[in-house]
Residue frames as qw, qx, qy, qz and C-alpha x, y, z in Angstrom:
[[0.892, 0.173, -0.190, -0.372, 38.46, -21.12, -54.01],
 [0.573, -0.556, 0.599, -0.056, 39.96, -24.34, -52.86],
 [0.852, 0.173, 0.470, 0.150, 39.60, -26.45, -55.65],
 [0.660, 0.295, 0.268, 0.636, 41.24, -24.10, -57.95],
 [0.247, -0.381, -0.103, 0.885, 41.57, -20.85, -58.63],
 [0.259, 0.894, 0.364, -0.042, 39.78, -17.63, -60.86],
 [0.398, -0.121, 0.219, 0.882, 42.03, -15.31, -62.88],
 [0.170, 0.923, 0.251, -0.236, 40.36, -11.57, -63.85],
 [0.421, 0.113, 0.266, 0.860, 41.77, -9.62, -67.01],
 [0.146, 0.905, 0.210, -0.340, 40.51, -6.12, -67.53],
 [0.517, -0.200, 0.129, 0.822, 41.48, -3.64, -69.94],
 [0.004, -0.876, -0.273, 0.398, 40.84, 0.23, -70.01],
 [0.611, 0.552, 0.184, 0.537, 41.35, 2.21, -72.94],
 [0.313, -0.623, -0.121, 0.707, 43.65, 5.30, -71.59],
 [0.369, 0.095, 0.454, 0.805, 43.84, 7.04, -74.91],
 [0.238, 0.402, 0.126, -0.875, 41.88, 10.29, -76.27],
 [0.453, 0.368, -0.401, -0.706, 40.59, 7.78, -79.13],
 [0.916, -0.018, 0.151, -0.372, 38.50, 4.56, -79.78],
 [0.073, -0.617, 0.784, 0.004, 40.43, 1.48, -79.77],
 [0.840, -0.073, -0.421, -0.336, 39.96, -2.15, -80.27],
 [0.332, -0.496, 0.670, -0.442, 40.16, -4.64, -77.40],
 [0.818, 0.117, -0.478, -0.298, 40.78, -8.52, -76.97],
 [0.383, -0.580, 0.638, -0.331, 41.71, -10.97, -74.56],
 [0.916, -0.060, -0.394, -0.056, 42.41, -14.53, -73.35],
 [0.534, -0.566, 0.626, -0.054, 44.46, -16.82, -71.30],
 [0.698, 0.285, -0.646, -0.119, 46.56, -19.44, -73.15],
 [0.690, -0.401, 0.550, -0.244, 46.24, -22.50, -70.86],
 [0.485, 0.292, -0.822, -0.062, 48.60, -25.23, -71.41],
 [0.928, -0.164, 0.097, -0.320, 47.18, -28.60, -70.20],
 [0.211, -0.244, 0.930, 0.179, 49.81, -32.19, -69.88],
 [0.773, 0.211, -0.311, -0.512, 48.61, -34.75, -72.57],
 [0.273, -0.349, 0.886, -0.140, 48.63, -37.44, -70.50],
 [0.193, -0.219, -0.902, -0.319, 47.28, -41.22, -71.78],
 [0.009, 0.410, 0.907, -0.096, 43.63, -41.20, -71.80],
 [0.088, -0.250, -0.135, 0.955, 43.31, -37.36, -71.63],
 [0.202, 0.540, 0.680, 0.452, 39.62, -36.51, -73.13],
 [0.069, -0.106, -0.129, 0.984, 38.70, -32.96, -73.84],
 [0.070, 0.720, 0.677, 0.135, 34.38, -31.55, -74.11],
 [0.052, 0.499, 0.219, -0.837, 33.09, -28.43, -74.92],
 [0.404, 0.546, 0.733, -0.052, 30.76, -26.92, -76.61],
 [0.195, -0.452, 0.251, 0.833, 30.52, -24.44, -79.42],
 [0.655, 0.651, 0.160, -0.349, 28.30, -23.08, -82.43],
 [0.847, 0.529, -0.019, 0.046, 31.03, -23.59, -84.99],
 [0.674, -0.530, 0.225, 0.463, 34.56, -23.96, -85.62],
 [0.322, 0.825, -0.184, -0.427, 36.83, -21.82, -87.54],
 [0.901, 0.166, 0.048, 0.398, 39.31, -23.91, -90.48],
 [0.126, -0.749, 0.214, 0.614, 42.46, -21.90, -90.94],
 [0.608, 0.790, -0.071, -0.038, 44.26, -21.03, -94.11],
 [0.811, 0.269, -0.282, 0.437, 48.00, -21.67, -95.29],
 [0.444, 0.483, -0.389, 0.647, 48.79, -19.07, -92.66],
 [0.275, -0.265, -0.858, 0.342, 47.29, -20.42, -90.05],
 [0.281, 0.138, 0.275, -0.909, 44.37, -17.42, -89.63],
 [0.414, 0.270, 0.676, -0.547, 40.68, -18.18, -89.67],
 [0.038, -0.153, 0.634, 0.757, 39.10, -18.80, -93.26],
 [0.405, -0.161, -0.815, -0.381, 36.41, -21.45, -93.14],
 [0.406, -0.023, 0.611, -0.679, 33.19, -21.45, -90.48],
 [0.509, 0.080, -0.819, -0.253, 32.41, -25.00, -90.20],
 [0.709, -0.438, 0.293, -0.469, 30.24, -27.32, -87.61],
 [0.582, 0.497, -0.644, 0.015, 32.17, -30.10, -89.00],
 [0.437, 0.101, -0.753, 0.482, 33.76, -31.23, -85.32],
 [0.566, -0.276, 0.233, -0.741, 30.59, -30.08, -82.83],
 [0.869, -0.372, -0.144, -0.293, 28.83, -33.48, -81.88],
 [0.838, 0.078, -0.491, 0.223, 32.58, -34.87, -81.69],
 [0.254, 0.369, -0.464, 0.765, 33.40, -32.35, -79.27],
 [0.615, -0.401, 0.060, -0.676, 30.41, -32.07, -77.27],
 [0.926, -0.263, -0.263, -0.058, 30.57, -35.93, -76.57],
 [0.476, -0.775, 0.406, 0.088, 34.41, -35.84, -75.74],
 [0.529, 0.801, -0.280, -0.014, 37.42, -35.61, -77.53],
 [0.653, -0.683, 0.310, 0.107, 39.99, -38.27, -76.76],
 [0.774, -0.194, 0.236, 0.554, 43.11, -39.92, -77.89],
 [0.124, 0.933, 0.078, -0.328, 44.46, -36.33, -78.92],
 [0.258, -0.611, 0.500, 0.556, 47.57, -37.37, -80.93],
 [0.196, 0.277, 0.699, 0.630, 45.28, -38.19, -83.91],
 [0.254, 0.883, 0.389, 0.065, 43.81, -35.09, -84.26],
 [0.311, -0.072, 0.027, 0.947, 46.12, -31.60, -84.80],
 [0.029, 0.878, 0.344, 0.331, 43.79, -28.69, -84.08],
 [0.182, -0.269, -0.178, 0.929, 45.23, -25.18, -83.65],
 [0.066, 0.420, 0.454, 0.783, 41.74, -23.58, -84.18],
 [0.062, -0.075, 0.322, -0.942, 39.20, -20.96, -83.33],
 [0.035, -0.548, -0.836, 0.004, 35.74, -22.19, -82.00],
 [0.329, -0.165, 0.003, -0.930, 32.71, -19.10, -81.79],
 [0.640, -0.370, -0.133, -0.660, 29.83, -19.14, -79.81],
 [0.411, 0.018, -0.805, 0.428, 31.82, -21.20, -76.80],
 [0.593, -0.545, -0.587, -0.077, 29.33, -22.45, -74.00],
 [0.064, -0.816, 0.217, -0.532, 31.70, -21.12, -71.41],
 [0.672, -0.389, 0.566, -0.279, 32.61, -24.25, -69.98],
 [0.633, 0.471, -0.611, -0.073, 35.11, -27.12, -70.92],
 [0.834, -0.380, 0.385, -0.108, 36.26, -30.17, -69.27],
 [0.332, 0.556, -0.761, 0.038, 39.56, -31.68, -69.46],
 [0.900, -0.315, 0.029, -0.298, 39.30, -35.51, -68.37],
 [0.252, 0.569, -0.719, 0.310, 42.15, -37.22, -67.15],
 [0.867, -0.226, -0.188, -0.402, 40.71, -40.56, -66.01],
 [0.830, 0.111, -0.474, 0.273, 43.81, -42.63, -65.78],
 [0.231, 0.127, -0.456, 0.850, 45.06, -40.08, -63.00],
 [0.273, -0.669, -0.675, 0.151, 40.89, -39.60, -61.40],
 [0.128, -0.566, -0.348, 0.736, 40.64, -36.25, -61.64],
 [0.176, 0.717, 0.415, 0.533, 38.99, -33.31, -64.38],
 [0.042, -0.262, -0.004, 0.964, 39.56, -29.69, -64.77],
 [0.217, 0.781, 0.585, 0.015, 36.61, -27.55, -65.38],
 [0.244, -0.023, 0.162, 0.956, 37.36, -24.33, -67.16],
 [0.141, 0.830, 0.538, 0.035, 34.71, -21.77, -66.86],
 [0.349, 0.167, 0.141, 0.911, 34.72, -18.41, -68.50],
 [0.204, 0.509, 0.184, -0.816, 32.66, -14.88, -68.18],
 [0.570, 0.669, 0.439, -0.185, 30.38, -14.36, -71.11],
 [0.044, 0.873, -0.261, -0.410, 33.16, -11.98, -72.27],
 [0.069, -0.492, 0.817, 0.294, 34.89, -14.94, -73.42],
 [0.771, 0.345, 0.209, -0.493, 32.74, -16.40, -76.58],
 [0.757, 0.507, -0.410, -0.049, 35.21, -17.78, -78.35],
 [0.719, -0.451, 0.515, 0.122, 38.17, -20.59, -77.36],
 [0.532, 0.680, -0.469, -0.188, 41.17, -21.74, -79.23],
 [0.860, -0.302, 0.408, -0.048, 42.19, -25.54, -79.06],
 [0.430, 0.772, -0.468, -0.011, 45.50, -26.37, -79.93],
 [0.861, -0.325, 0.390, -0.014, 47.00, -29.56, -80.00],
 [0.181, 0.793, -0.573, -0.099, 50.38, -29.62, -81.56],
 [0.976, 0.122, -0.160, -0.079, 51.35, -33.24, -83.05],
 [0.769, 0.145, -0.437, 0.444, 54.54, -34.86, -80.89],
 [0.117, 0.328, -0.616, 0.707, 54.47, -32.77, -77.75],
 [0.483, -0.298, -0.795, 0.214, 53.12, -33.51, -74.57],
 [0.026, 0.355, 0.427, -0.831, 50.95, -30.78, -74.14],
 [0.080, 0.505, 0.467, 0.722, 47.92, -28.92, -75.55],
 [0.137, -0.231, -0.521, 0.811, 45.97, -26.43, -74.87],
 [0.031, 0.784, 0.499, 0.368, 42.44, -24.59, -74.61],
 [0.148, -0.209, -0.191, 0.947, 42.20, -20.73, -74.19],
 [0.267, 0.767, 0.582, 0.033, 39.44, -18.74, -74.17],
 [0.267, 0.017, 0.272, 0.925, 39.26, -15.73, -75.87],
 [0.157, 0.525, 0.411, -0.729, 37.20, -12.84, -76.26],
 [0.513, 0.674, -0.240, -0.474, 37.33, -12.56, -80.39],
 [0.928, 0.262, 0.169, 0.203, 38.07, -14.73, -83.29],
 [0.539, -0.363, 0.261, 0.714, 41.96, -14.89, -84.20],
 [0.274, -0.054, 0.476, 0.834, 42.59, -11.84, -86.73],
 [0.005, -0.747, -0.661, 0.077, 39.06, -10.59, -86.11],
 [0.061, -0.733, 0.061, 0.674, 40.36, -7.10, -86.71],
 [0.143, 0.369, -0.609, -0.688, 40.53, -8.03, -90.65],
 [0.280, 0.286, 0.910, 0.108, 37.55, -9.98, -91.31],
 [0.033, -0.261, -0.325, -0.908, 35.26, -8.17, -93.75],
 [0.423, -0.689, -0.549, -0.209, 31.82, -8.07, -91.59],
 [0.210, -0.778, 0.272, -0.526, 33.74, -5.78, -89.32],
 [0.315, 0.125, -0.849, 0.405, 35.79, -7.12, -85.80],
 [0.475, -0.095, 0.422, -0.766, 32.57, -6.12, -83.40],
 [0.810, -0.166, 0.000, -0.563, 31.18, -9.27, -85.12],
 [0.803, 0.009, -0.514, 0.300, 33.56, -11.88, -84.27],
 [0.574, -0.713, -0.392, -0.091, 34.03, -10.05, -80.57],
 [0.456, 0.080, -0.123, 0.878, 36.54, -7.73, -80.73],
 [0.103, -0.812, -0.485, 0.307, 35.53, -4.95, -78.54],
 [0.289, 0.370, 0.014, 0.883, 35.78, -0.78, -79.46],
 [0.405, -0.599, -0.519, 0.455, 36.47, 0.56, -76.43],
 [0.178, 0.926, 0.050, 0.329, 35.54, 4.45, -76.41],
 [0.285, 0.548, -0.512, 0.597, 38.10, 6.64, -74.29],
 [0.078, -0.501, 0.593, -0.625, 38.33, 5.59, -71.12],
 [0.876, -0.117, -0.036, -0.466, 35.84, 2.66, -71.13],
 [0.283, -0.390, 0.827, -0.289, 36.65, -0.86, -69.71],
 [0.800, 0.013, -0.466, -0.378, 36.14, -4.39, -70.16],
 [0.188, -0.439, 0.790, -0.383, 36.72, -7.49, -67.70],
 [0.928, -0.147, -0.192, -0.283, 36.08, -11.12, -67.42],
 [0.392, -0.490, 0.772, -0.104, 37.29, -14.30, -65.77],
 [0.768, 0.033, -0.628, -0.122, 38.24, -17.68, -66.62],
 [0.585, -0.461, 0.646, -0.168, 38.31, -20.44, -63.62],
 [0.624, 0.046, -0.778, 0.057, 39.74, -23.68, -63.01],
 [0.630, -0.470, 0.344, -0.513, 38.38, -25.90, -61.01],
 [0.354, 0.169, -0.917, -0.078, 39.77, -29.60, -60.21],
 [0.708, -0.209, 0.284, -0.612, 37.27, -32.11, -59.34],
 [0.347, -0.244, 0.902, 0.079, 37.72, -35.79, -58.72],
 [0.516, 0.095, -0.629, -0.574, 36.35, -38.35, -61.30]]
């Protein structure tokens, strides 16, 4: 791919016993002026005092769908469910946008934008954070249970495209 690239994660359970399985890529992004972030998603998760998943809220959907800019008044380190599979990072002042697409595997995304640095970042993910302790069981926030020897795999791209 010339405009960017495709990364592939897999993992295979090697063990004689069932196992849970999760993934992502943390992508860090520069927060440069003007930076605006879109994507879509059925809800977002609030956290709790220890920063894990508590509250499933639509609260921040229409603001994200339209596009999320000046990012150093907002602080989100949370977990979105039911991600579209496709974000956009705009970066007008510099004419260009990343597109982040993702495999199906990856329904969920965590956006994290940490107040005073000069980054943030979106990652998809395959499961909500700490989905291995949520009472409805992890298989429904998309933690997989792989049997022995079974296998999962998806991809995320980037792709840069001029504005």
């Amino acid at each position: 791919m010339d405009d960017g690239f495709e990364i592939e994660i897999s993992i295979r359970n090697q063990d004689r016993r069932a196992m849970p399985a999760g993934m992502g890529h943390h992508l860090y992004f520069p927060r440069l002026p003007g930076v605006r972030v879109r994507f879509a998603a059925a809800a977002m998760w609030e956290s709790d005092q220890e920063a894990l998943p508590a509250l499933r809220t639509d609260a921040w959907r229409s603001r994200l769908e339209a596009g999320l800019g000046d990012l150093d008044s907002v602080n989100f380190d949370n977990c979105f469910e039911g991600w579209a599979g496709q974000a956009w990072l705009d970066y007008p002042e510099q004419g260009y946008r990343i597109r982040i697409e993702a495999s199906p595997l990856f329904g969920h995304a965590v956006f994290f934008t940490p107040p005073g640095k000069d980054f943030f970042a979106f990652e998809p993910v395959s499961h909500l954070n700490n989905a291995i302790n949520q009472p409805d069981g992890p298989q429904a926030h998309g933690l997989k249970i792989l049997e022995p020897d079974e296998a999962v795999s998806g991809w995320i791209r980037l792709i840069h495209e001029a504005l």
